[in-house]
C-alpha positions as CSV (number, residue, x, y, z in Angstrom):
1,X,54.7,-134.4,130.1
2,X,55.8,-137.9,129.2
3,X,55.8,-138.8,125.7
4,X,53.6,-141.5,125.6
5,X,50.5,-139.3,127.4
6,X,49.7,-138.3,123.7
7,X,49.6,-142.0,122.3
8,X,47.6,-142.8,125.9
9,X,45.1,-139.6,124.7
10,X,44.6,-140.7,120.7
11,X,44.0,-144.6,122.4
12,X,41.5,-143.2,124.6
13,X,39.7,-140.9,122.1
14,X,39.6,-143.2,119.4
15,X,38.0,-146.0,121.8
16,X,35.6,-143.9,123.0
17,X,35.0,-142.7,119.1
18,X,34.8,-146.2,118.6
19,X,31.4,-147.1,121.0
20,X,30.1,-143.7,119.8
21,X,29.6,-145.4,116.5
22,X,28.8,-148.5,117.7
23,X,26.0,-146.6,119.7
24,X,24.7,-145.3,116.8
25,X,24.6,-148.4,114.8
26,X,22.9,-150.2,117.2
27,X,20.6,-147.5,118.4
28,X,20.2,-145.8,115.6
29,X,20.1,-147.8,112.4
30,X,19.3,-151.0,113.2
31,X,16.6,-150.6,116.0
32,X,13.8,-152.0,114.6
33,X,11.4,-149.5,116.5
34,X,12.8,-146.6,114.4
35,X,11.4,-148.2,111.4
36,X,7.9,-147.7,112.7
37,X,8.4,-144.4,114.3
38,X,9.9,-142.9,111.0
39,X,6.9,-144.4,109.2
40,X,4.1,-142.8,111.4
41,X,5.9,-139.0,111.1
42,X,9.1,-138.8,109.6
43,X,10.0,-135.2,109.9
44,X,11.2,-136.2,113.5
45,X,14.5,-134.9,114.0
46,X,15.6,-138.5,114.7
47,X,14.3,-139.9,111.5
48,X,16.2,-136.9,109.5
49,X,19.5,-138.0,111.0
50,X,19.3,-141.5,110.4
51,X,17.5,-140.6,106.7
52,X,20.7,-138.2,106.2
53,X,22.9,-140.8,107.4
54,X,21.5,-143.6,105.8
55,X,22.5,-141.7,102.6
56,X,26.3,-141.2,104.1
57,X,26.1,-144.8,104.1
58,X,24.8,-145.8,100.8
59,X,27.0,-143.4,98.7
60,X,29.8,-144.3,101.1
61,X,31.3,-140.8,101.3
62,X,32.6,-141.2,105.1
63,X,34.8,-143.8,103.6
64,X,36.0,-142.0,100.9
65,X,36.8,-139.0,102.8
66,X,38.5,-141.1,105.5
67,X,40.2,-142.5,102.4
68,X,41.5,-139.3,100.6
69,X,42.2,-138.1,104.3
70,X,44.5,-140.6,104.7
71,X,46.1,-140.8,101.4
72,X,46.5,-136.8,101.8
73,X,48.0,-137.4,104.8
74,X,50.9,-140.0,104.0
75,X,52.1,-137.5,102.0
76,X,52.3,-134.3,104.3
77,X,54.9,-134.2,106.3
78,X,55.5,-133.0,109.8
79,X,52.3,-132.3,111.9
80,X,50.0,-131.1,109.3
81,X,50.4,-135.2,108.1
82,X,50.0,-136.7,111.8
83,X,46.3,-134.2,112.3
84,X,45.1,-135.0,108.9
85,X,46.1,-138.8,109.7
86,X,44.0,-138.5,112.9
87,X,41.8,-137.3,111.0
88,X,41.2,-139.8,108.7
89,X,40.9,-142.6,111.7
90,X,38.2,-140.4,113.0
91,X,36.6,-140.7,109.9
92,X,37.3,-144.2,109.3
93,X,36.3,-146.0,112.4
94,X,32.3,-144.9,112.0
95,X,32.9,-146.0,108.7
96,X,34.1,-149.4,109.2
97,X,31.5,-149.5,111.4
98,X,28.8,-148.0,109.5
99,X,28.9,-151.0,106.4
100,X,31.6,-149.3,104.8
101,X,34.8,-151.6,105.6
102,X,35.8,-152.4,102.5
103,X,37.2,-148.5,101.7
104,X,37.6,-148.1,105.8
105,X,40.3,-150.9,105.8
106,X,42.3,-149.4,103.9
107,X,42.2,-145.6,105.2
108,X,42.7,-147.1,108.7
109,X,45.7,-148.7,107.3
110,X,47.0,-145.7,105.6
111,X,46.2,-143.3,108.7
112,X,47.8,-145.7,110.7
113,X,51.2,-146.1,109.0
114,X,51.4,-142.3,108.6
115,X,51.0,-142.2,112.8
116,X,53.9,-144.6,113.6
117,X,56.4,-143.8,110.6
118,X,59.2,-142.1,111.7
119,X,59.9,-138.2,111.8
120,X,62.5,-137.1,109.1
């Protein structure tokens, strides 16, 4: 297997993670027609998710576990560091996404560095 397949796979993941939480942003939270449904009978499974994640959102707790993720992470080493860092960019790209960039920023950052600093 080549060595940059793995790279290639994490590129192709996070994308796709990527317009997975742009899907729900856009189809999800701000589709106006949810407003009403959730309104008329909110115990619709729908309405729970985006209640439950509107909460996510408001206390800002994918951010901060992206966040501690990553800070965790730079400090690991070996592969324990480079899964937690993946970790946090899974976390952190629905939360830059999801109205949480100011703490995503900087856990994207952190997870980033972790990925591309060299092995000891």
């Amino acid at each position: 297997m080549s060595r940059h397949v793995p790279v290639v796979l994490l590129f192709v993941l996070l994308s796709s993670w990527l317009a997975a939480s742009y899907g729900v942003r856009f189809a999800l939270m701000e589709d106006t027609r949810w407003v009403g449904l959730c309104l008329e009978d909110a115990a619709r499974w729908e309405c729970q998710a985006r209640a439950g994640l509107g909460y996510l959102i408001h206390f800002r707790l994918i951010a901060w576990a992206a966040l501690v993720a990553a800070v965790i992470a730079f400090f690991i080493p070996g592969y324990s560091g480079r899964a937690l860092a993946v970790l946090a960019l899974l976390l952190g790209l629905p939360a830059l996404v999801l109205y949480s960039a100011s703490l995503a920023v900087f856990a994207l950052v952190l997870a980033g560095l972790r990925l591309v600093r060299a092995q000891a």
